[in-house]
Structure formats: C-alpha cells, structure tokens
N, C-alpha and C positions, 0 to 999 in steps of 0.2 A: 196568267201563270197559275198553278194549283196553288191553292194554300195544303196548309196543317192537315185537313182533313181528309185527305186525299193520298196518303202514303200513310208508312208506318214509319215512325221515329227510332232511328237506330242509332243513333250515335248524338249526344249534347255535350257543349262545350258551356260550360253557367255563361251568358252573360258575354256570349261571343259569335256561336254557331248554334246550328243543327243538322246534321242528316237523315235526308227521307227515302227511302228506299218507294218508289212506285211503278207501275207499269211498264212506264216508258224506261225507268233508269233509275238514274241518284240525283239528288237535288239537293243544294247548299242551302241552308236557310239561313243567312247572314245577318246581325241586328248590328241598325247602327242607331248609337244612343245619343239620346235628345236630337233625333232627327230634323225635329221641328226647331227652329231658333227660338229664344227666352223661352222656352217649355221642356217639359221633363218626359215627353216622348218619346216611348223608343219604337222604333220601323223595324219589320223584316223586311229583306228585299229575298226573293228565289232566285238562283239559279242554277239551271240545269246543266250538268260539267260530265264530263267521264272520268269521275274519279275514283272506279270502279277497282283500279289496280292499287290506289293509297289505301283504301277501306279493306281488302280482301290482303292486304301486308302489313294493313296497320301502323301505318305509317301516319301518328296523329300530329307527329311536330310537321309535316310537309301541311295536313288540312290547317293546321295552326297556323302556317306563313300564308294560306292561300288565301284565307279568309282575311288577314292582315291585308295582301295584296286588291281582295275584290274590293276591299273598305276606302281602300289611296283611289284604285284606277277608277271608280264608282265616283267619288270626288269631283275628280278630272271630268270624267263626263259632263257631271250636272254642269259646272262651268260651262264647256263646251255650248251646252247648253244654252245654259242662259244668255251665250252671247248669240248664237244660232235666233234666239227666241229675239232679241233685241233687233238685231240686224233685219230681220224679216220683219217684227209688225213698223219700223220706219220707212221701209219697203211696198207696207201690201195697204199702206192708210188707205183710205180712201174715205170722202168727206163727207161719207154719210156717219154723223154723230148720232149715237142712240142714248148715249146719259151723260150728264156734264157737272161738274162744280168745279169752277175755276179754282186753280191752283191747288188743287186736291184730284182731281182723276176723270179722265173721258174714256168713256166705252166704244170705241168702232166696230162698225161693221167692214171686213175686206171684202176684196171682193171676190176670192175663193168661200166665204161662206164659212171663213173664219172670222173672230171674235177678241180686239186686244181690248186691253185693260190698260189705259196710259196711266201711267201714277208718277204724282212730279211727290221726288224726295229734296227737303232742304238740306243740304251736307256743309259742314265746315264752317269755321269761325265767321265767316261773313255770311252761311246762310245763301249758299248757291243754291238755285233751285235747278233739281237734275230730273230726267224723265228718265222713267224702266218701263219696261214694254212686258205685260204678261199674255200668252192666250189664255184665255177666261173658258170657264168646261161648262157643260148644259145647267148646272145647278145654278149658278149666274144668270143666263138665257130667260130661266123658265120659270124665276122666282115671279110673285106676286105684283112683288113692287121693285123693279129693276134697278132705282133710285137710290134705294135705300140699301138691298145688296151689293151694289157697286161700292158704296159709301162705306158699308160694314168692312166688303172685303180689302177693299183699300188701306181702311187703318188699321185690319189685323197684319196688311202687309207691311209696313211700315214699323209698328212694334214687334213686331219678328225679327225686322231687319234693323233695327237701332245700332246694334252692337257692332255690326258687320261689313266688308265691305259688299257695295251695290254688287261687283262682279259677281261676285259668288251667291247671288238671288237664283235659285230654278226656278225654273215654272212647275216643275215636278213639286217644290215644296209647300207648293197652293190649291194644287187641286182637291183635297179635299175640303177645303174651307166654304 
C-alpha cells in the first residue's frame, strides 16, 4: 500500500488518524498504539475507502466512528488470523526440520515452500507446554546463522506475548522482527 509520501495530508486527527488525498483517491491512515506487545510502538495501517462524500461534507464525527470501527474490525481479523496461521502450519508440517532447540522452537520447511516457526509457550500455574505456529518471512530464511535468528526471534516472541492470551498472537505482529 502507499505510505506518507505518496499523497498529500489533508486532514489529522492527533493520535487517531490521517487522511491522504492521492491519485487514485482518499486513504485512511489509522494508528494503532503500542501495536507491538510490551513496546511503545505505534503502527499505521492504510486503507483505501470512498470516503470522498464524509470529507467534501465534513462530517468529522462519522471519520471519528470509522476509524474507531477500522481499529475493533482490524483486531478481529488479526485473530482470524492467527488461528488461520495455526490451523495451516499443523496442517502443512512436513518433517523436513531445518533448525531445532527442544523445547524452545523448530523451523519447518512445508511443503508449498512455506516456512513455520513452531514455538512451544509454557502457559499456567502447572507450566503446560503449548505450541504456536508462525510463518516465518525471508529475513528468517536468509540470515547468516539460521540458528541463532530462530532462537532470537523466538524469545522476542514470547516476551511480546507474556501478557497476552496465545489466541490473539498474529503473524502479522512478527514479521518485522
């Protein structure tokens, strides 16, 4: 999607929104804050709406509800998600292992020429040990030492995720890592 640079900013909400007037149309530039778990991140996400009739009537409390709305149904998704992302890499294993540390995380290879990231969390008073499934992006792949980036991004996932329940892990919130 365009960033920033690519329209002209017509309209800011502090610390909520923005709109970009470009080419094609209007684009929402929605921030959701502390994006990232235990960090003070904050995300844009874009998207492109026809909200061509609220801006030219000025109708800022309706951008005000919508962008509330993109922020809930945005939510929902990444869930969606993440069970999407779980459900498939127990699905697509296959037993070509390419990095390993018991009880901490194995990297597969599927066999579409996708890439999970199994990472066992210990959850609850007895210390259940629970598996999350992430797909892993090229920056994983194409590291140096495959061993050690598995390793790192593993327990950045996990102190991310300390506070939180599993379900609500995306995959979307790791791929920069």
């Amino acid at each position: 999607m365009q960033g920033m640079g690519d329209g002209v900013v017509i309209h800011v909400r502090k610390g909520d929104y923005a709109i970009l007037e470009t080419k094609e149309g209007y684009i929402i530039s929605v921030l959701f804050t502390n994006a990232y778990r235990n960090s003070h991140f904050d995300v844009s996400r874009y998207f492109k709406l026809d909200i061509s009739g609220l801006i030219q009537s000025g109708d800022f409390e309706a951008l005000d509800e919508l962008s509330q709305d993109i922020r809930r149904d945005y939510a929902s998704f990444q869930r969606y998600e993440t069970e999407k992302v779980n459900v498939t890499g127990r699905r697509l294993m296959s037993k070509l292992k390419l990095a390993m540390k018991p009880w901490d995380f194995t990297l597969y290879r599927c066999g579409n020429d996708t890439h999970v990231l199994k990472v066992i969390f210990s959850e609850g008073n007895y210390k259940v040990d629970v598996e999350r499934f992430f797909i892993v992006t090229d920056y994983v792949l194409n590291a140096e030492d495959l061993f050690s980036t598995c390793e790192r991004v593993s327990a950045n996932i996990r102190i991310s995720c300390e506070d939180f329940a599993n379900s609500e892990i995306s995959k979307r919130d790791f791929d920069l890592l």
